[in-house]
Z-matrix of the N, CA and C atoms (Angstrom, degrees):
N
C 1 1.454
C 2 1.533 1 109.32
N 3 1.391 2 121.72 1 147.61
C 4 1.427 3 124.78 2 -169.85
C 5 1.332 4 107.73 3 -74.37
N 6 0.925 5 137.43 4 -165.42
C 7 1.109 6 146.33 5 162.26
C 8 1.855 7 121.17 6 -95.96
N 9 0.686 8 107.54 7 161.59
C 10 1.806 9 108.84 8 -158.06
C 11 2.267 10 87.90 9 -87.25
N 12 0.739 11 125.88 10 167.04
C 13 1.817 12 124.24 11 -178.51
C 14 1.346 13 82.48 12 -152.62
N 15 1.477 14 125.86 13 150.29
C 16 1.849 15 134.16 14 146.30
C 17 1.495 16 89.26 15 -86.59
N 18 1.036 17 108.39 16 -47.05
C 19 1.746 18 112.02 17 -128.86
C 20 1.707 19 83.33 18 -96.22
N 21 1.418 20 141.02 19 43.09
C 22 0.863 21 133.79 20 131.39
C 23 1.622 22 126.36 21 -106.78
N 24 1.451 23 88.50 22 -18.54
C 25 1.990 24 103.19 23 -168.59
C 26 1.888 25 106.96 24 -67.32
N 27 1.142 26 92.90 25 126.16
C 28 2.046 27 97.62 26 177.54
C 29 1.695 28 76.47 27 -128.90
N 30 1.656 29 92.60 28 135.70
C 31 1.203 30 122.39 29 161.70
C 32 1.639 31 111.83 30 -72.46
N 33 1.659 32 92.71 31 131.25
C 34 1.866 33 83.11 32 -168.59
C 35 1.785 34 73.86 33 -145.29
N 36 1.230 35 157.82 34 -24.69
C 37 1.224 36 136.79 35 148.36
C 38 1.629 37 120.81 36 -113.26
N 39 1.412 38 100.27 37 168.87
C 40 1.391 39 120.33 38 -170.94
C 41 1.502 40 103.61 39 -103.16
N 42 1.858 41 124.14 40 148.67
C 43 1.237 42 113.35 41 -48.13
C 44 1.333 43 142.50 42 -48.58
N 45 1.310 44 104.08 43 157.02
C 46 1.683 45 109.48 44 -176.78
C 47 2.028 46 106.70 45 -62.54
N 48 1.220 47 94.05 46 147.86
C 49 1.661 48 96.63 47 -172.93
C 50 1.543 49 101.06 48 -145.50
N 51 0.948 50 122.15 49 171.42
C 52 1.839 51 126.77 50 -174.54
C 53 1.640 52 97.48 51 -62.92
N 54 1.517 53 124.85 52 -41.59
C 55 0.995 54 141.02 53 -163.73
C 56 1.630 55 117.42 54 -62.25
N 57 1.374 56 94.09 55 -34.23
C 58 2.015 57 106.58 56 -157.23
C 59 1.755 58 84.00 57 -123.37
N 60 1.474 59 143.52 58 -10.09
C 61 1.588 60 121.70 59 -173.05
C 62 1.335 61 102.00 60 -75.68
N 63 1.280 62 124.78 61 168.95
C 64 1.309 63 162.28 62 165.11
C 65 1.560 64 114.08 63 -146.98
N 66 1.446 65 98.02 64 108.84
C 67 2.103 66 93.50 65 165.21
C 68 1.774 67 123.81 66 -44.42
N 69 1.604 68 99.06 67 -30.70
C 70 1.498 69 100.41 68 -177.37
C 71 1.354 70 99.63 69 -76.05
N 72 1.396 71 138.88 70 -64.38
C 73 1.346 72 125.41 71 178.15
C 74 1.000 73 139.66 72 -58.29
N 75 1.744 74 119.01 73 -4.34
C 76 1.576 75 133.57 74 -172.47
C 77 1.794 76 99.73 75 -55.00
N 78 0.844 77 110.31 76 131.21
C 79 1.842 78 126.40 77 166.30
C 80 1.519 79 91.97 78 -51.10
N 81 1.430 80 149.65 79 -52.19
C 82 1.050 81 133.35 80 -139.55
C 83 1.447 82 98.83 81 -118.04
N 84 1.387 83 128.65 82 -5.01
C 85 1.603 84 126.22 83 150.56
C 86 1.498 85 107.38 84 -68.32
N 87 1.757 86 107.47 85 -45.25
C 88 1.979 87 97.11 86 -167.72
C 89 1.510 88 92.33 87 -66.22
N 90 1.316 89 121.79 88 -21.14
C 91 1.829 90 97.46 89 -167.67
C 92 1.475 91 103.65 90 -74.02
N 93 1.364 92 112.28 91 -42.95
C 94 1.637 93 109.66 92 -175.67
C 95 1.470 94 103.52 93 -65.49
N 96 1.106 95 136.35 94 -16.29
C 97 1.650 96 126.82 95 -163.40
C 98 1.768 97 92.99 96 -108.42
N 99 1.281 98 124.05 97 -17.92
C 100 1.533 99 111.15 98 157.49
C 101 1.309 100 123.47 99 -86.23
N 102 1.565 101 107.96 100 -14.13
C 103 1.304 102 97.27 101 -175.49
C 104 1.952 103 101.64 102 -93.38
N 105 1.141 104 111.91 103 -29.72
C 106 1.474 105 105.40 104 154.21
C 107 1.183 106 136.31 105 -34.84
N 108 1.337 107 88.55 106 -53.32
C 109 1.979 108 91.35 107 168.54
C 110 1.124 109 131.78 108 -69.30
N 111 1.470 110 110.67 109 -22.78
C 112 1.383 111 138.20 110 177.72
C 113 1.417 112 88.24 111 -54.26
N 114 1.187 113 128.13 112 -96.92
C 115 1.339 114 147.54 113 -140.87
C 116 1.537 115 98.03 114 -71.09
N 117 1.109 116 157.39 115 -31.39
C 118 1.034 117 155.96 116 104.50
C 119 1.373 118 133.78 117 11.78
N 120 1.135 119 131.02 118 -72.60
C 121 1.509 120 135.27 119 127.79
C 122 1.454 121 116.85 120 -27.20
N 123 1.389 122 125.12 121 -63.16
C 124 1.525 123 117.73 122 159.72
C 125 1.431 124 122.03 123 -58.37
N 126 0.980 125 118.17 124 -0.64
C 127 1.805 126 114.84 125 -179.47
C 128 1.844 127 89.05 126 -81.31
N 129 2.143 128 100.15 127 -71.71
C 130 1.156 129 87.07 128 -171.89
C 131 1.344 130 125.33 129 -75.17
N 132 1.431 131 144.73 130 33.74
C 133 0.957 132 141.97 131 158.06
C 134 1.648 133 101.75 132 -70.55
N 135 1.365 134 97.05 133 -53.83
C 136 1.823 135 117.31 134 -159.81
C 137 1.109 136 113.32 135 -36.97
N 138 1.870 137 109.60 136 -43.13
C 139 1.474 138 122.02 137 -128.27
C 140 1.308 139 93.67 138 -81.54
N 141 1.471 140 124.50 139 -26.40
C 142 1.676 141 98.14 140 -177.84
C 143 1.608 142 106.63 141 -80.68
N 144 0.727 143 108.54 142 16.68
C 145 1.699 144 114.35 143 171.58
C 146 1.903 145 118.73 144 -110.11
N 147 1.466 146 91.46 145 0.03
C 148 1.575 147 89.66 146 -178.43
C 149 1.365 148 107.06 147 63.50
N 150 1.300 149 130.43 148 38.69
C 151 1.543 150 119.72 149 166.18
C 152 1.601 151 89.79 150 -147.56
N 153 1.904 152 77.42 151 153.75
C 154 1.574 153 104.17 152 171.45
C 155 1.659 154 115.78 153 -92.81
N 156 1.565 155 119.19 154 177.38
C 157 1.201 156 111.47 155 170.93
C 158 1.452 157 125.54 156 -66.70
N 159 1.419 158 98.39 157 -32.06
C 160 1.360 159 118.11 158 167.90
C 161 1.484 160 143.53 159 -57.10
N 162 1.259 161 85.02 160 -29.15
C 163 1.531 162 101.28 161 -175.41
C 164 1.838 163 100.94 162 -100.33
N 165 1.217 164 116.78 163 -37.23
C 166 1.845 165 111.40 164 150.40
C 167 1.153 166 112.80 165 -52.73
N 168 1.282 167 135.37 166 -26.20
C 169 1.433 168 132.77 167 -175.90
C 170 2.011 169 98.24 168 -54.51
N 171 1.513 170 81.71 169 -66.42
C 172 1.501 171 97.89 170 -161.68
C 173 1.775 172 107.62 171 -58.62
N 174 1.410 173 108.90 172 -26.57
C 175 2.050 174 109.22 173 169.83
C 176 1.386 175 104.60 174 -62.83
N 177 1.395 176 111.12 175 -52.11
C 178 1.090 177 107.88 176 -161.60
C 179 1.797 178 112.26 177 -65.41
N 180 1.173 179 119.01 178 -25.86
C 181 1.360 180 125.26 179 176.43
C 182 1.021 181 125.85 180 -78.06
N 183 1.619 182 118.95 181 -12.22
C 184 1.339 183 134.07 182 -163.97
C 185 2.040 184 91.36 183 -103.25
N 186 1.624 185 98.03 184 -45.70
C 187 1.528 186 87.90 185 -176.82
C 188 1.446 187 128.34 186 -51.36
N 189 1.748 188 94.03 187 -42.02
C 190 1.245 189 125.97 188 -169.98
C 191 1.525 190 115.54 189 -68.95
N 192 1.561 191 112.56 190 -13.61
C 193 1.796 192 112.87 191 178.82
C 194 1.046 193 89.21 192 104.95
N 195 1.099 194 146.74 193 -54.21
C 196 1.528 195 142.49 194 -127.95
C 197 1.740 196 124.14 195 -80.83
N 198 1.573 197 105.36 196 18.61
C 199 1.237 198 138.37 197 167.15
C 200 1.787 199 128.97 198 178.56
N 201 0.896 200 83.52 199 136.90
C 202 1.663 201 74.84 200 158.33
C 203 1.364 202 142.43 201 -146.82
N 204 2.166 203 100.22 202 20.27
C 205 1.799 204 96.62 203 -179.16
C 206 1.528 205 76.71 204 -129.68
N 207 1.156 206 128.16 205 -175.13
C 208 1.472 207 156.58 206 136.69
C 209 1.405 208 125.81 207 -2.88
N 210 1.587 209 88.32 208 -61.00
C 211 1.681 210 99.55 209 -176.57
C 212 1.535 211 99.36 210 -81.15
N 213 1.463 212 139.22 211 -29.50
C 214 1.165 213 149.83 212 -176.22
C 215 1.515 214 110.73 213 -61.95
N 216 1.486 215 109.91 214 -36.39
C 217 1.296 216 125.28 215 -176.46
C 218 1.827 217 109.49 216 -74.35
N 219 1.307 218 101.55 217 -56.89
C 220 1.685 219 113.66 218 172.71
C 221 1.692 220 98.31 219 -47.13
N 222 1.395 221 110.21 220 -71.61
C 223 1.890 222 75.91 221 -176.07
C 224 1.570 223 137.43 222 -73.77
N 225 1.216 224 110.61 223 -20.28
C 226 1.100 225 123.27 224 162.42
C 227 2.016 226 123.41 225 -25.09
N 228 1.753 227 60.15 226 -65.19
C 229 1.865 228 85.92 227 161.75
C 230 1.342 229 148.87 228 -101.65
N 231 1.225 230 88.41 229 12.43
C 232 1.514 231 103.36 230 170.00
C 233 1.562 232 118.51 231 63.78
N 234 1.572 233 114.53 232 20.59
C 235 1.179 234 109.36 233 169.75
C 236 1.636 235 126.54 234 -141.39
N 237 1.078 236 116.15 235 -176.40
C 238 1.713 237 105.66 236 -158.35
C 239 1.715 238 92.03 237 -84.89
N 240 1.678 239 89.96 238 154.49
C 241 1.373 240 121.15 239 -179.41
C 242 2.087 241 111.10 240 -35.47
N 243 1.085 242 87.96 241 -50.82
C 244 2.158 243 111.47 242 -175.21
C 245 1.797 244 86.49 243 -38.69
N 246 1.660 245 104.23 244 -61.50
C 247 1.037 246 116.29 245 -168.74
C 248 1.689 247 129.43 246 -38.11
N 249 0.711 248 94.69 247 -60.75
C 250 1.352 249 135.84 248 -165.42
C 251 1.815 250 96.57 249 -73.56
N 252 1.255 251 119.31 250 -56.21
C 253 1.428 252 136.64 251 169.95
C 254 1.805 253 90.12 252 -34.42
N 255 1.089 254 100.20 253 -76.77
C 256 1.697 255 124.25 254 -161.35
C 257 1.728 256 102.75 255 -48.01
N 258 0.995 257 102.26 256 -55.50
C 259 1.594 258 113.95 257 177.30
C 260 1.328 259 114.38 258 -68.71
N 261 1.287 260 143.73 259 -11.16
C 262 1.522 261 156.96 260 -174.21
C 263 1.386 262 96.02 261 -100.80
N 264 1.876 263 112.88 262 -36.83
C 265 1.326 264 87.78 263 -171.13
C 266 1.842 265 101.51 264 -106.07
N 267 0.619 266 143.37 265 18.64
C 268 1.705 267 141.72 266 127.48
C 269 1.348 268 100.34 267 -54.93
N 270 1.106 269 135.30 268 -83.16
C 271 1.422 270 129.51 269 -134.74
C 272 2.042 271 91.50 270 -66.73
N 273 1.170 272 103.46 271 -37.21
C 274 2.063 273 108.37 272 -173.46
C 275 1.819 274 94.55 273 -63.57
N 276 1.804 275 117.61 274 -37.57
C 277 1.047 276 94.36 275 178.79
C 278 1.794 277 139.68 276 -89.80
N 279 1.703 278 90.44 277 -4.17
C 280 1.821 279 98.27 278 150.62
C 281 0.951 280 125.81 279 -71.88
N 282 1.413 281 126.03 280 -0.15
C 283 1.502 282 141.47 281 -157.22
C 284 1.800 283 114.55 282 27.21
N 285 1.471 284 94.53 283 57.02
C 286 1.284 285 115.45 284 136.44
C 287 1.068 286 151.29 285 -73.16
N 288 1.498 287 108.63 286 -36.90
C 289 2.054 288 119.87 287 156.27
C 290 1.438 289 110.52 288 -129.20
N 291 1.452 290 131.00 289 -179.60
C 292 0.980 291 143.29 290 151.91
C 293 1.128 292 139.93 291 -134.99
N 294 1.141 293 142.25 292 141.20
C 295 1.674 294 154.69 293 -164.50
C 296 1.753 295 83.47 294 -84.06
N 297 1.388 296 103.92 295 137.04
C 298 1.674 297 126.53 296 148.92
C 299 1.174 298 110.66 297 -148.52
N 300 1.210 299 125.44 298 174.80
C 301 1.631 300 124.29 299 -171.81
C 302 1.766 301 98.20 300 -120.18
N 303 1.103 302 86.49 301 162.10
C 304 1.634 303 91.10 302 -161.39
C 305 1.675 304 101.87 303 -90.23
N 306 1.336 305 99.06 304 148.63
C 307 1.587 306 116.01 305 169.41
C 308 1.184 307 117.11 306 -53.63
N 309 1.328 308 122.99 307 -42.73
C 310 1.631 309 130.89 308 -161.54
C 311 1.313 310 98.74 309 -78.32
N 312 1.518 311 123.47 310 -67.82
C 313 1.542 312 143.82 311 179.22
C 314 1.276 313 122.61 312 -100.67
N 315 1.274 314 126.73 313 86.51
C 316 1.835 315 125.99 314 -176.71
C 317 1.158 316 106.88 315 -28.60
N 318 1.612 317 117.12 316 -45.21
C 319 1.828 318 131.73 317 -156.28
C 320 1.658 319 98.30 318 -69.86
N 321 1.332 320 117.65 319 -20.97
C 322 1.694 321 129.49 320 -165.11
C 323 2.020 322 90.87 321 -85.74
N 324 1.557 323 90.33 322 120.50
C 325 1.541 324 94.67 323 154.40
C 326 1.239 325 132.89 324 -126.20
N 327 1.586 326 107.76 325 94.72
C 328 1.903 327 96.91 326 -165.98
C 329 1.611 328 102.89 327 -81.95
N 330 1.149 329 104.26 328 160.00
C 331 1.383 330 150.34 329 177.15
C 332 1.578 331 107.99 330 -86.19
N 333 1.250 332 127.52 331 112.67
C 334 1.279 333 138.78 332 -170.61
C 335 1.713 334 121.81 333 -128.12
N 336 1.206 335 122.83 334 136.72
C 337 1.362 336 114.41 335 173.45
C 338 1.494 337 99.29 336 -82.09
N 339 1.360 338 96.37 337 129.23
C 340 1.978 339 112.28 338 144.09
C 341 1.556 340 123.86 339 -55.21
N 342 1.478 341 116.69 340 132.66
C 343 1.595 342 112.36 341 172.05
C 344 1.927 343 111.34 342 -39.18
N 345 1.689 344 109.25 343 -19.24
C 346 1.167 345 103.41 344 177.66
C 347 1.559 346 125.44 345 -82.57
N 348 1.388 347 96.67 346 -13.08
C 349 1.804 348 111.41 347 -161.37
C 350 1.814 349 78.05 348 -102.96
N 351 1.249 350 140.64 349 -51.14
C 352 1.292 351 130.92 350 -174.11
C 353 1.503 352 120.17 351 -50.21
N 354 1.212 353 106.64 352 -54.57
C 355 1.686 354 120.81 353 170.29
C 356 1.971 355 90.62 354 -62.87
N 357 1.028 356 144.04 355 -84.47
C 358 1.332 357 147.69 356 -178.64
C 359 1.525 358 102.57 357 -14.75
N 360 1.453 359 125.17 358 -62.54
C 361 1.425 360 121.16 359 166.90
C 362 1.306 361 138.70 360 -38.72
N 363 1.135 362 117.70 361 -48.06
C 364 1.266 363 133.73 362 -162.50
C 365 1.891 364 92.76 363 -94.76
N 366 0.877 365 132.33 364 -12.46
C 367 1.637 366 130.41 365 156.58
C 368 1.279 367 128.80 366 -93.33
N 369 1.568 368 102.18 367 -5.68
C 370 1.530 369 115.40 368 156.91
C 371 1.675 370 122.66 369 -109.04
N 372 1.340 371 93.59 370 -23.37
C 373 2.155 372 95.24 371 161.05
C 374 2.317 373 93.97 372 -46.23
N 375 0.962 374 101.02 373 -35.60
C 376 1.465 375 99.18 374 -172.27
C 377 1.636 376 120.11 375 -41.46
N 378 1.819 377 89.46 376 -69.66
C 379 0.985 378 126.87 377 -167.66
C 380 1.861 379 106.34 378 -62.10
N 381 1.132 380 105.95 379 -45.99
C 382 1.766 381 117.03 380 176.67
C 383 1.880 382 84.53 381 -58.89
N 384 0.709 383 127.95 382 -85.66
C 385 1.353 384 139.68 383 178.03
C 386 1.551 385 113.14 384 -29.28
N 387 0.907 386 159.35 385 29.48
C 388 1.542 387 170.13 386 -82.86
C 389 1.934 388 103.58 387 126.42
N 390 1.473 389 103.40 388 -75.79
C 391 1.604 390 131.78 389 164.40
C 392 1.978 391 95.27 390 -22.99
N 393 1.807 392 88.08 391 -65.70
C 394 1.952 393 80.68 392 -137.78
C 395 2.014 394 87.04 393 -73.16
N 396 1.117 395 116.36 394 -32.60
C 397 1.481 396 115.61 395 172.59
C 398 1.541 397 121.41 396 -38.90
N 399 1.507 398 107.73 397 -57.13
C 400 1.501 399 114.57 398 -175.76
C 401 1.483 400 106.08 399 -71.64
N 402 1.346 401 129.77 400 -9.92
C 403 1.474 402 122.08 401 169.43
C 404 1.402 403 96.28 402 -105.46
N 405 0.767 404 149.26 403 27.96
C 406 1.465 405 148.78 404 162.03
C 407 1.852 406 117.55 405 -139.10
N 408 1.411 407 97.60 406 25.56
C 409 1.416 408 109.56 407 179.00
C 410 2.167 409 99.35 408 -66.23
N 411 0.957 410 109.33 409 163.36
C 412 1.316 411 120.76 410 158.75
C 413 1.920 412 107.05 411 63.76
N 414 1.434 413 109.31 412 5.52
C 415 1.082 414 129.78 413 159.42
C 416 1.566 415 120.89 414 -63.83
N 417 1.285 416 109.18 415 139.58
C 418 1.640 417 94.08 416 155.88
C 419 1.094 418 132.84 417 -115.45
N 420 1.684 419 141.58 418 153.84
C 421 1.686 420 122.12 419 -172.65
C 422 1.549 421 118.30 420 -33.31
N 423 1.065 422 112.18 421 -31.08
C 424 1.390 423 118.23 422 -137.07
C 425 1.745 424 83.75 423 -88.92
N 426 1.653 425 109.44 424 -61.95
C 427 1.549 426 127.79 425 179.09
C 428 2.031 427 86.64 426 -67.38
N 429 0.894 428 140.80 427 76.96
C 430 1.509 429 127.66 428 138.86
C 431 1.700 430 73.02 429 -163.14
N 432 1.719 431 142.52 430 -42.64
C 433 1.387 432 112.71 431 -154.23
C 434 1.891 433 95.31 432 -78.42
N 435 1.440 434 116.17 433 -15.37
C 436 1.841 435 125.53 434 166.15
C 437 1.424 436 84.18 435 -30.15
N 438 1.626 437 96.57 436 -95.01
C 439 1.642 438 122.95 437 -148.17
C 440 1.908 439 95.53 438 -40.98
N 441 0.990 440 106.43 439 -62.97
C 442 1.417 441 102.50 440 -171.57
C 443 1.686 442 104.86 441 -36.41
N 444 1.472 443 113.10 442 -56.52
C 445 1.595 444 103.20 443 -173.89
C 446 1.729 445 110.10 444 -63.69
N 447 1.500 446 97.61 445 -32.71
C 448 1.827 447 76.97 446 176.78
C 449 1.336 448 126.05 447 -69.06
N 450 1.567 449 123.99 448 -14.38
C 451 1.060 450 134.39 449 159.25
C 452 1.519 451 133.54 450 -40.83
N 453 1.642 452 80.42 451 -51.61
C 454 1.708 453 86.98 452 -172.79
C 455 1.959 454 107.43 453 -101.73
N 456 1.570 455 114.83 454 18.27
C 457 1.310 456 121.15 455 174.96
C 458 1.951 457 81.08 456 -86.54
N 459 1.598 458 108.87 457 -58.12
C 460 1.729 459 101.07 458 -162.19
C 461 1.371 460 104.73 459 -66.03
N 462 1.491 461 149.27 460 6.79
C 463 1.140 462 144.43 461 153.11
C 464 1.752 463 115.81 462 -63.82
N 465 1.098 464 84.14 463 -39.45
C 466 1.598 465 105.13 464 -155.30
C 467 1.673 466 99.84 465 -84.47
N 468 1.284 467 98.42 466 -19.29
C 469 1.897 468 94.99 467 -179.93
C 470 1.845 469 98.64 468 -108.16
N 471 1.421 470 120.53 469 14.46
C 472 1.479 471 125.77 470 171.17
C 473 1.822 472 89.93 471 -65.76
């Protein structure tokens, strides 16, 4: 019997089987290795701005509604609490957002943009916007609104 190879297997049908995978062709390596680049390209876009991708993550989510305490932020973003702590407190110490405790629940601490982190956003909606273009150069509407739905079909079958 031969010996078993990865590093010869190219996926050439659907479903994937021991037989037909390849790590380079796996759907869920190209997503992590675009979304690497993604953020990457957004780092050095950021950097003359003193921001990370990460920490736009969290403006942009805060502008957008789409959280407003800590723990709201971790799923949002898909990452652990430590995280998220650490990154709240950079962005609170550019005084870009701020911690207050909530009216309703003392124990509640939302997370707020500063008039400085608000204006700060909206000059980086830009910059993300520059980012997601140049990796989607040579695309067409039609082939990027595809990808987008196949995106959100493999969310939707998580």
């Amino acid at each position: 019997m031969k010996p078993f190879s990865f590093l010869c297997l190219i996926v050439t049908s659907f479903p994937y089987s021991l037989k037909n995978y390849s790590l380079e062709e796996s759907i869920g390596y190209l997503l992590r290795r675009t979304g690497s680049q993604l953020t990457q390209t957004l780092d050095r876009a950021l950097g003359e701005y003193d921001m990370t991708a990460a920490q736009l993550g969290i403006l942009l989510k805060l502008v957008h509604g789409h959280a407003s305490t800590a723990a709201d932020l971790a799923r949002e973003m898909m990452c652990d609490s430590g995280a998220i702590t650490r990154i709240l407190d950079r962005l609170e110490a550019k005084e870009f957002i701020q911690r207050v405790r909530s009216n309703e629940d003392r124990r509640v601490i939302l997370v707020e943009l500063t008039d400085k982190g608000k204006q700060l956003s909206e000059q980086m909606t830009q910059v993300t916007i520059d980012a997601l273009n140049h990796h989607l150069r040579g695309f067409s509407a039609q082939e990027v609104a595809q990808l987008k739905d196949f995106l959100r079909r493999m969310i939707a079958n998580s």
